[in-house]
C-alpha positions in Angstrom: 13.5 -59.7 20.1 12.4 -58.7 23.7 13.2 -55.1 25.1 11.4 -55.2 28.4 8.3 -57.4 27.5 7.8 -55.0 24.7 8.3 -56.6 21.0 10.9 -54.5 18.7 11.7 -55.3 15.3 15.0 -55.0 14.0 14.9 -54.0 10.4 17.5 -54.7 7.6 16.3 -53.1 4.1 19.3 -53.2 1.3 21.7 -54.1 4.1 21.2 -51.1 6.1 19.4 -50.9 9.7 16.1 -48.9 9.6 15.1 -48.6 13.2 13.6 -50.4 15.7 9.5 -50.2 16.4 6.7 -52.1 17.6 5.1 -54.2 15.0 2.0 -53.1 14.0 -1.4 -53.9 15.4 -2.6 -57.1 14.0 0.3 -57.1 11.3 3.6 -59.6 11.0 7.2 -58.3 11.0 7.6 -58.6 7.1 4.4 -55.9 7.0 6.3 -54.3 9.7 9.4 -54.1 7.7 7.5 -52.5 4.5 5.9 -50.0 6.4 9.7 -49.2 7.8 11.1 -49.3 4.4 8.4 -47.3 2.9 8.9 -44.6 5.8 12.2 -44.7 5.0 12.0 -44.1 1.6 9.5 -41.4 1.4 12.1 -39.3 4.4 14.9 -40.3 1.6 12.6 -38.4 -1.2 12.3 -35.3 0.9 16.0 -35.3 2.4 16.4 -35.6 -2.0 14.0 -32.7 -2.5 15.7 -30.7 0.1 19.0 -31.0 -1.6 17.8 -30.1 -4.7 16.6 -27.1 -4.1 19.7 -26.5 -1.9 21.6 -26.7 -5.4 19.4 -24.1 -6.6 19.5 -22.1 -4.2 23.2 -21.8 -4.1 23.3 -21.8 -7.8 21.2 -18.3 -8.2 23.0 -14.9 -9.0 23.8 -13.1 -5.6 23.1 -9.4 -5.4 26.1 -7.6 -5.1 25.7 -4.5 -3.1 25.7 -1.5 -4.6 28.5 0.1 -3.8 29.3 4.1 -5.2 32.5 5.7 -5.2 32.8 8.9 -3.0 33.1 10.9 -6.3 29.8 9.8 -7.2 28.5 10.1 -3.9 29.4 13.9 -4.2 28.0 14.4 -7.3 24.3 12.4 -5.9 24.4 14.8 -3.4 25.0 17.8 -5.7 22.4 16.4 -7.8 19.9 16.7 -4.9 20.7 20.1 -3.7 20.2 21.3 -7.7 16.8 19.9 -8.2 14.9 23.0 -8.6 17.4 23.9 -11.0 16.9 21.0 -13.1 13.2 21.2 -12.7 12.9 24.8 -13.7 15.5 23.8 -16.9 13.8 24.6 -19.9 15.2 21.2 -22.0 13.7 19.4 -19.3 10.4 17.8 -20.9 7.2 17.3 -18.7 8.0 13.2 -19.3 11.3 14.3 -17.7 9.7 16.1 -14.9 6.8 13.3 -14.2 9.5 10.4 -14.2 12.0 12.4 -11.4 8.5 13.2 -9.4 7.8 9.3 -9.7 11.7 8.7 -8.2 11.0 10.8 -5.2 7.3 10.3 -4.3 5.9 7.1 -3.0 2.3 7.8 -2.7 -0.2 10.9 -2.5 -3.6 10.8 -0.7 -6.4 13.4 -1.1 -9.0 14.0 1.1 -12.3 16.5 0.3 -13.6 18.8 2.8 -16.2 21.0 2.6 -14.6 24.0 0.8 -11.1 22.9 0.6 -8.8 19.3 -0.3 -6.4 18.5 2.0 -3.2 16.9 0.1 -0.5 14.6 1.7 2.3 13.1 0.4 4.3 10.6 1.0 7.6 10.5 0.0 10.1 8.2 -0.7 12.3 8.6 2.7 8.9 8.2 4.4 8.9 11.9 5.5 5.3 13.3 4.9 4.3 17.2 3.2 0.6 18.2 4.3 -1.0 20.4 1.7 -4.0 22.2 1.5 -5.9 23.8 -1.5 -9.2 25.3 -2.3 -11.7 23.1 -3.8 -12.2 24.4 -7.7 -15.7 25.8 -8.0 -18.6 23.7 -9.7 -18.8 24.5 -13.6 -22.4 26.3 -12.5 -20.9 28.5 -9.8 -18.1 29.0 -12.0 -20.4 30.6 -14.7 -22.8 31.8 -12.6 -22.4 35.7 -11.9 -21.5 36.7 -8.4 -24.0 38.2 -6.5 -21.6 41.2 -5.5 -21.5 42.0 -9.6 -24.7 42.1 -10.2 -25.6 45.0 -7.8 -28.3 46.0 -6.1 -30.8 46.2 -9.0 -31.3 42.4 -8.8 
């Protein structure tokens, strides 16, 4: 066939039309046709593939979101205002203690200075709390005797 002094090939493969291209350098229309067919197929593997994993897909759990009464909303919010309370509880175990510290607290950095460590946290909600403590004395300067004790007689 002749579309404007350009040959197009007209391809039938298991009675369905393919498309219609050039023939390949140097090759007939039956190599033509293969190369078609063999297109075709390896689009119909992927359009496969993709409708596979659509099946998946679709077939996976949803997450549901969590919804919470206003009750237990209430009581969340009670809950919050009373941790002190529950820290300061004496049935409540150090495990106890580190576990609730590990629900609120999303990271802690320190950073040494000269005579003291600066501490910031991160916390859950993103807000930040900047610390700052004393560095601990070496285990020599902690034995040593201070100057100050020892008098003049030294």
């Amino acid at each position: 066939m002749d579309r404007g002094g350009e040959q197009v090939i007209l391809c039938h493969t298991n009675g369905v039309l393919r498309e219609w291209l050039p023939p390949l350098r140097g090759r007939g229309a039956l190599d033509t046709c293969s190369a078609v067919a063999e297109r075709a197929e390896n689009q119909n593997e992927k359009l496969m593939e993709g409708e596979r994993l659509q099946r998946e897909y679709t077939a996976l759990p949803k997450p549901t979101a969590l919804l919470i009464t206003p009750q237990e909303r209430q009581r969340i919010l009670a809950l919050a205002q009373n941790v002190p309370a529950m820290w300061s509880e004496p049935t409540t175990s150090q495990a106890e203690r580190k576990q609730r510290l590990g629900y609120l607290i999303k990271d802690v950095t320190l950073t040494k200075r000269e005579q003291v460590i600066e501490v910031r946290v991160r916390w859950q909600t993103e807000a930040l709390t900047d610390l700052t403590v004393p560095r601990p004395k070496r285990a020599a300067d902690a034995r040593r005797t201070d100057p100050e004790a020892r008098g003049s007689d030294a």
